[in-house]
C-alpha positions as CSV (number, residue, x, y, z in Angstrom):
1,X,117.3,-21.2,-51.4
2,X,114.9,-20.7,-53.5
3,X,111.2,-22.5,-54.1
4,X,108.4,-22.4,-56.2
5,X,104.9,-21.4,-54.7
6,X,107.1,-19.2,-51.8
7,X,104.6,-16.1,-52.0
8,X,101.2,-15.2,-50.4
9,X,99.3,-16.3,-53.7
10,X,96.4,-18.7,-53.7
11,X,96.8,-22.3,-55.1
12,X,94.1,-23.9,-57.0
13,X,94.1,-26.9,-55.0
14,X,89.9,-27.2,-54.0
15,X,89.7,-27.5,-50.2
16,X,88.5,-31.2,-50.7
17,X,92.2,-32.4,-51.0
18,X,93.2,-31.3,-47.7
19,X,90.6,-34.0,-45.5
20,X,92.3,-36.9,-46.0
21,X,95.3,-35.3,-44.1
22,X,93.4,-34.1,-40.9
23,X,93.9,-37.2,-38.3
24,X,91.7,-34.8,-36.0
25,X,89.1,-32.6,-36.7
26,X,87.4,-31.6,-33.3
27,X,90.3,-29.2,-32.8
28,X,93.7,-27.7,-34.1
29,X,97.0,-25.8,-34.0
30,X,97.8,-22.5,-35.4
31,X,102.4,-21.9,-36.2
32,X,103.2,-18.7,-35.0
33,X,105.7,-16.6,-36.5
34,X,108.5,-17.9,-34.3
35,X,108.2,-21.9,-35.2
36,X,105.8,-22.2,-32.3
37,X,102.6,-23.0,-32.0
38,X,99.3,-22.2,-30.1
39,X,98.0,-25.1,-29.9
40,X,95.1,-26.7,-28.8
41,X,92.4,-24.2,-30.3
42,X,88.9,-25.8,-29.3
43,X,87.4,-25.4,-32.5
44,X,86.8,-27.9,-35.3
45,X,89.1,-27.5,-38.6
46,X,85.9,-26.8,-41.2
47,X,86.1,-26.2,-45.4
48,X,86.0,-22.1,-44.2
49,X,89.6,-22.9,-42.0
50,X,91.3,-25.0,-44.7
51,X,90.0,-22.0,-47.5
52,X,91.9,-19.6,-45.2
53,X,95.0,-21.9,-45.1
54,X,95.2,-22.8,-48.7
55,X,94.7,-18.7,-49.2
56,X,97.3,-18.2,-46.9
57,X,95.5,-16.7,-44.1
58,X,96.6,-19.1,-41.2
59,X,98.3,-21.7,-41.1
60,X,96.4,-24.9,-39.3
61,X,98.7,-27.5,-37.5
62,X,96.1,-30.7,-37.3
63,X,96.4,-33.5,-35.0
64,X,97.4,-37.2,-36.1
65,X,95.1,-39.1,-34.3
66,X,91.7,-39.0,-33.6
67,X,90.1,-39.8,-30.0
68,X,89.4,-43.1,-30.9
69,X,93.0,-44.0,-31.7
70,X,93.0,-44.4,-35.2
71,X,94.5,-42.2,-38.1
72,X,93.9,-41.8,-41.9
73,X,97.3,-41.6,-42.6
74,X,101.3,-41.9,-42.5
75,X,103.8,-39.1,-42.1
76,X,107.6,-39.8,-42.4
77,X,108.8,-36.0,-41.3
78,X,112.7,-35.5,-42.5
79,X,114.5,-32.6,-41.4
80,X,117.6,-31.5,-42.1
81,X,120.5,-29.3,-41.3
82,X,119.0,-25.8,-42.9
83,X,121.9,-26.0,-45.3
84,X,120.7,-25.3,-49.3
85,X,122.9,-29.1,-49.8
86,X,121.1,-30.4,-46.3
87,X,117.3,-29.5,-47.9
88,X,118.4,-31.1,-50.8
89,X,119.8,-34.0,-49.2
90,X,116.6,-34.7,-47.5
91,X,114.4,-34.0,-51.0
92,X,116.7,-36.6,-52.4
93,X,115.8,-39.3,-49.4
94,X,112.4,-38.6,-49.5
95,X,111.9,-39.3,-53.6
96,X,113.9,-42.3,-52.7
97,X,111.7,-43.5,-49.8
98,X,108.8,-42.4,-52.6
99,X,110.8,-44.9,-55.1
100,X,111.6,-48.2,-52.5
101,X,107.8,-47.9,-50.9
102,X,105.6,-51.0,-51.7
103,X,102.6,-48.4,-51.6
104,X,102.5,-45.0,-53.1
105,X,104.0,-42.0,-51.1
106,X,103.2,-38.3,-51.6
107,X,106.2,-36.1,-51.1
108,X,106.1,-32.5,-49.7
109,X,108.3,-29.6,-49.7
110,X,107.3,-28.5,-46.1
111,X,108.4,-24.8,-46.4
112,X,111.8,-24.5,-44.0
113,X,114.2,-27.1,-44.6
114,X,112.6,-30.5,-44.2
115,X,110.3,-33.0,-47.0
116,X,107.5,-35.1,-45.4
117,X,106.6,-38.4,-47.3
118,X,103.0,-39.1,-46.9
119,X,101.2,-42.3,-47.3
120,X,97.2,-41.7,-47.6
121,X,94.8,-44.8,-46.2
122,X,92.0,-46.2,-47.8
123,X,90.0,-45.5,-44.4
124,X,91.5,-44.5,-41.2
125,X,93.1,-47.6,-38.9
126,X,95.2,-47.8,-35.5
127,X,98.0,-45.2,-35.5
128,X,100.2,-47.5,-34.3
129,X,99.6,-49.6,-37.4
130,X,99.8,-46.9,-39.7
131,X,103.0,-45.7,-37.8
132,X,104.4,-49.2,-38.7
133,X,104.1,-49.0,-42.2
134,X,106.3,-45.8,-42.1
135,X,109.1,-47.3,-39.8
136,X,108.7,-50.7,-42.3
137,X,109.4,-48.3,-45.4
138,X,112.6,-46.7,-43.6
139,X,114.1,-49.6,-42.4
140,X,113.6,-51.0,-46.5
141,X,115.3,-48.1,-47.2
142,X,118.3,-49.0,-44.8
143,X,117.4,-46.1,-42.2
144,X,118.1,-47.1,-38.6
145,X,114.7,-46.7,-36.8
146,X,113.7,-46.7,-33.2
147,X,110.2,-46.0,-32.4
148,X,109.2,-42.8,-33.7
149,X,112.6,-41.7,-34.6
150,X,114.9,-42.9,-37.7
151,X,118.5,-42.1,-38.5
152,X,120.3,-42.5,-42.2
153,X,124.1,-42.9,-42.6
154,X,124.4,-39.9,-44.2
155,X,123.1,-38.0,-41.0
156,X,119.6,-37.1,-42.0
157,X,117.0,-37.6,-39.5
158,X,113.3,-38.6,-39.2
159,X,110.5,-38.3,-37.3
160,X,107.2,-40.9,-38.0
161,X,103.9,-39.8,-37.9
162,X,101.2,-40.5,-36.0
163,X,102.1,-40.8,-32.5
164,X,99.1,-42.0,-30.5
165,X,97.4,-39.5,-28.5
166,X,100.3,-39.4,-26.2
167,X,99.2,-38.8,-22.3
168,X,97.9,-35.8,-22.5
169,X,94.6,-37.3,-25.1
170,X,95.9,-35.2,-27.8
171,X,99.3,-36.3,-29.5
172,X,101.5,-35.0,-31.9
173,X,100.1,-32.6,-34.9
174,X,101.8,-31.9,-38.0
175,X,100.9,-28.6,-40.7
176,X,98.9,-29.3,-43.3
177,X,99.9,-29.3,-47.1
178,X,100.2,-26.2,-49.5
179,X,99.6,-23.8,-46.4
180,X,102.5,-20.9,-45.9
181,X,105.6,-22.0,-42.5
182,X,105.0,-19.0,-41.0
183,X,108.7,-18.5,-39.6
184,X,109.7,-18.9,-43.3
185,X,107.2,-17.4,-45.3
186,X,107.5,-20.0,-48.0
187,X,104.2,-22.4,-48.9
188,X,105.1,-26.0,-49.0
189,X,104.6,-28.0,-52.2
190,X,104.4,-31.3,-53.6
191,X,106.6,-32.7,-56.4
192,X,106.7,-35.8,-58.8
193,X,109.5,-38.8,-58.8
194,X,111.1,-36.5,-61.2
195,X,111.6,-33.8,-58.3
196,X,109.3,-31.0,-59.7
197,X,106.4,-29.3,-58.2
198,X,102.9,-29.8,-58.5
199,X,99.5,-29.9,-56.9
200,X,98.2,-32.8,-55.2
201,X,99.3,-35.6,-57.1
202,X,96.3,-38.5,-58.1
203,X,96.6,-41.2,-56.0
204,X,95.1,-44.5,-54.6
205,X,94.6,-44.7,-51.2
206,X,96.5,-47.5,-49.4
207,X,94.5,-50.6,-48.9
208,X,94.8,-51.3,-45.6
209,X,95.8,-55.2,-47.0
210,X,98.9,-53.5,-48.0
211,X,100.2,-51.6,-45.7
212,X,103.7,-52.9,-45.1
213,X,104.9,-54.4,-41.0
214,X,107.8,-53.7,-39.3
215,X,110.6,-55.6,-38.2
216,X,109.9,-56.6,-34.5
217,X,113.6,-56.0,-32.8
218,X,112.5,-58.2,-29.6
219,X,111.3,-61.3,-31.8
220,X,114.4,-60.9,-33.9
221,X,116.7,-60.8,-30.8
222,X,115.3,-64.5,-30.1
223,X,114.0,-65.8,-33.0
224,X,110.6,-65.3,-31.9
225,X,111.3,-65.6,-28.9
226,X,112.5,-64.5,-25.4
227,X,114.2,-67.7,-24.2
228,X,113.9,-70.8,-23.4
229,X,111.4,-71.2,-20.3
230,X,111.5,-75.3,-18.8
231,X,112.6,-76.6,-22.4
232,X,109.5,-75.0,-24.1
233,X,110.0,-71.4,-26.1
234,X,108.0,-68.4,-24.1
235,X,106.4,-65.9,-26.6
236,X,106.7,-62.4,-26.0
237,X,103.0,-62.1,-25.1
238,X,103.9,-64.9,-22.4
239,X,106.9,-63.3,-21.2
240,X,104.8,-60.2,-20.9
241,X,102.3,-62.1,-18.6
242,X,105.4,-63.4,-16.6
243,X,106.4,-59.6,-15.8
244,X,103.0,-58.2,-15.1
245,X,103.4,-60.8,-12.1
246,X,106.9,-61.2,-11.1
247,X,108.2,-57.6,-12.4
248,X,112.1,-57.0,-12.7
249,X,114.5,-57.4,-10.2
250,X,117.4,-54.8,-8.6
251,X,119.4,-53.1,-11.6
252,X,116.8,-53.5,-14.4
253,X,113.7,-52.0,-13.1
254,X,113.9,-49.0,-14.6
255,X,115.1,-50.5,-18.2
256,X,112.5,-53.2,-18.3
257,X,109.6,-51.0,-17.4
258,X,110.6,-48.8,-19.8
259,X,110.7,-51.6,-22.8
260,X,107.0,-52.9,-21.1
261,X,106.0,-49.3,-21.9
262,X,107.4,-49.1,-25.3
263,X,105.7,-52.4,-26.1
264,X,102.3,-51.2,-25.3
265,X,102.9,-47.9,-26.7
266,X,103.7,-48.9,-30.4
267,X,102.0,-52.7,-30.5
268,X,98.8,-52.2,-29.1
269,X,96.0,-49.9,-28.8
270,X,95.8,-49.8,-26.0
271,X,94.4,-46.3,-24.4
272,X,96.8,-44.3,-22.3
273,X,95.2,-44.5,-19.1
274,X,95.2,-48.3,-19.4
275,X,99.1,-49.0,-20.4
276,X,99.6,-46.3,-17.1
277,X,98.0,-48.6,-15.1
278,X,99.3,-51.7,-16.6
279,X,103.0,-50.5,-16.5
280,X,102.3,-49.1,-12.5
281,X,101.3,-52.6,-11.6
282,X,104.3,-54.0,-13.0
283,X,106.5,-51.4,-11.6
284,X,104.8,-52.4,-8.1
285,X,105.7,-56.0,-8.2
286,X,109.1,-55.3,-8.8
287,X,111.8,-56.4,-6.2
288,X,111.7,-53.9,-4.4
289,X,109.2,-52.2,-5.7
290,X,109.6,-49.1,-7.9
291,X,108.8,-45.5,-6.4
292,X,105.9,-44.6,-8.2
293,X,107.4,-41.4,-9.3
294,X,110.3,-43.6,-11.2
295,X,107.2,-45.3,-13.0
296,X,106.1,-41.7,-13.8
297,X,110.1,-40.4,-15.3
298,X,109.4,-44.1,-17.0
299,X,106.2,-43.4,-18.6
300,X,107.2,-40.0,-19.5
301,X,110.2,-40.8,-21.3
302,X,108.2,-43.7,-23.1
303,X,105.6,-42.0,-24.4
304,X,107.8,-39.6,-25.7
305,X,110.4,-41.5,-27.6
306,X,109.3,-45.1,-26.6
307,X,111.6,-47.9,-28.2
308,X,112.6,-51.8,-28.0
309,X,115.6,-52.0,-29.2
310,X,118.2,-50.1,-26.6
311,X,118.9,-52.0,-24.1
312,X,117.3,-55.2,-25.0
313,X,120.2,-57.5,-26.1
314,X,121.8,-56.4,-22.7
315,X,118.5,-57.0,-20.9
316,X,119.1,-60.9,-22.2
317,X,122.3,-61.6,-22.2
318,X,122.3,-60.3,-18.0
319,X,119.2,-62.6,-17.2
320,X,117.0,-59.7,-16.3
321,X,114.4,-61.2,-18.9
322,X,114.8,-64.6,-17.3
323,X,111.6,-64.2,-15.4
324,X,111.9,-67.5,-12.9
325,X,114.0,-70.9,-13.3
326,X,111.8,-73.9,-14.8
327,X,110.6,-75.9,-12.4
């Protein structure tokens, strides 16, 4: 398939448009040639590094979130199957996110066969705020989405961008604009609504006032609520406090501690070391208590795709969320 901009050639774009989609800039990624990347490079991204990757050069992968847990930014990543029909499937989604989105969206051609829909802040906030507003623009769009991931009838897939800093302190990173996919050799490119390329489109940053929420699965589930605790509705930050004491009983350990996890991960901001500790606690006051290398397979597989919607209807309706009986 063919795309504009696919050469070695420099683009005009000045460096100065490439900041306000650096979530880190204490250190970055380069792509190898093979779709992989060396990541990690202890050196700050400077206006010399983004020069060489507007030129062409390299290629610099930058972190989403900075050390102090906020981000600049939204990034709704689409892939799709490779296919000429699947890129343009996925072009199409994206200027139609671009169209439904109560705040304006940049759209980029990444250079192998996905689009990224951008959403630029006003100033940088939590991640998991800004994450928020990119799983509240898919679900308006009638994608099915699930912490960081998203699914669309038509069997195009998402990822949303940023991630936290993840357990490691560094998070997920995502290549910068207009640079050359080095397993490719094509340079990525924006485009209009009307679906043609162009440079950096003008825009207004996102207020952060504006910046759309998310549905909340759990309070949906209950109408704001878990259940009914003693005649009197418990709020989910209740029900939380009722776990961190009582934890989950035989059967549900592992899927409760996992849907604690989640809820830290995405709805506070927490740091990592303290939603470890928090979710080891609970793990420890469950009956009987959970192995502590469980609590670590938890905590793996939450900060990797954490989520609160599998599970919980079937958390309720077995009683596992009924903490105690009222007195």
């Amino acid at each position: 398939m063919e795309h504009p901009q696919s050469t070695m050639r420099e683009p005009d774009e000045p460096v100065a448009r490439l900041w306000p989609f650096v979530g880190r800039n204490d250190v970055h990624a380069l792509p190898q040639h093979n779709g992989s990347y060396l990541g990690n490079v202890k050196r700050p991204i400077t206006e010399m590094l983004l020069a060489r990757h507007l030129a062409g050069e390299v290629t610099v992968g930058a972190y989403t979130t900075a050390p102090d847990g906020r981000s600049p930014f939204f990034c709704i990543d689409l892939d799709s199957a490779g296919t000429p029909e699947g890129v343009e499937l996925a072009k199409g989604a994206a200027l139609e996110l671009g169209r439904r989105s109560p705040v304006p969206l940049l759209v980029e051609f990444s250079g192998s066969k996905g689009w990224h829909a951008w959403g630029l802040l006003a100033e940088p906030v939590e991640w998991n705020r800004a994450a928020g507003a990119a799983r509240a623009i898919l679900e308006e769009a009638g994608w099915q989405v699930s912490g960081s991931k998203a699914r669309h009838a038509n069997g195009l897939a998402a990822d949303v961008f940023p991630q936290g800093l993840g357990s490691g302190g560094m998070g997920k990173l995502v290549k910068l604009p207009l640079g050359i996919h080095r397993k490719t050799g094509a340079r990525s490119y924006f485009i209009g609504p009307d679906g043609e390329a162009k440079g950096v489109p003008a825009v207004e940053p996102i207020p952060l006032d504006a910046l759309p929420v998310p549905r909340d699965p759990v309070a949906e589930l209950s109408v704001v609520a878990l259940r009914e605790w003693g005649g009197e509705i418990l709020p989910w930050e209740d029900w939380m406090g009722e776990v961190a004491v009582n934890g989950f009983g035989q059967g549900f350990r592992n899927k409760g501690l996992f849907l604690v996890a989640s809820w830290f991960i995405t709805r506070t901001d927490f740091p990592p070391d303290e939603i470890e500790r928090y979710v080891r606690e609970t793990g420890s006051y469950c009956s009987p208590p959970m192995d502590p290398r469980e609590v670590t397979a938890v905590l793996r597989s939450a900060w990797k795709r954490p989520s609160l919607s599998p599970g919980v209807e079937e958390l309720i309706a077995a009683g596992a969320l009924a903490i105690k009986e009222a007195a």
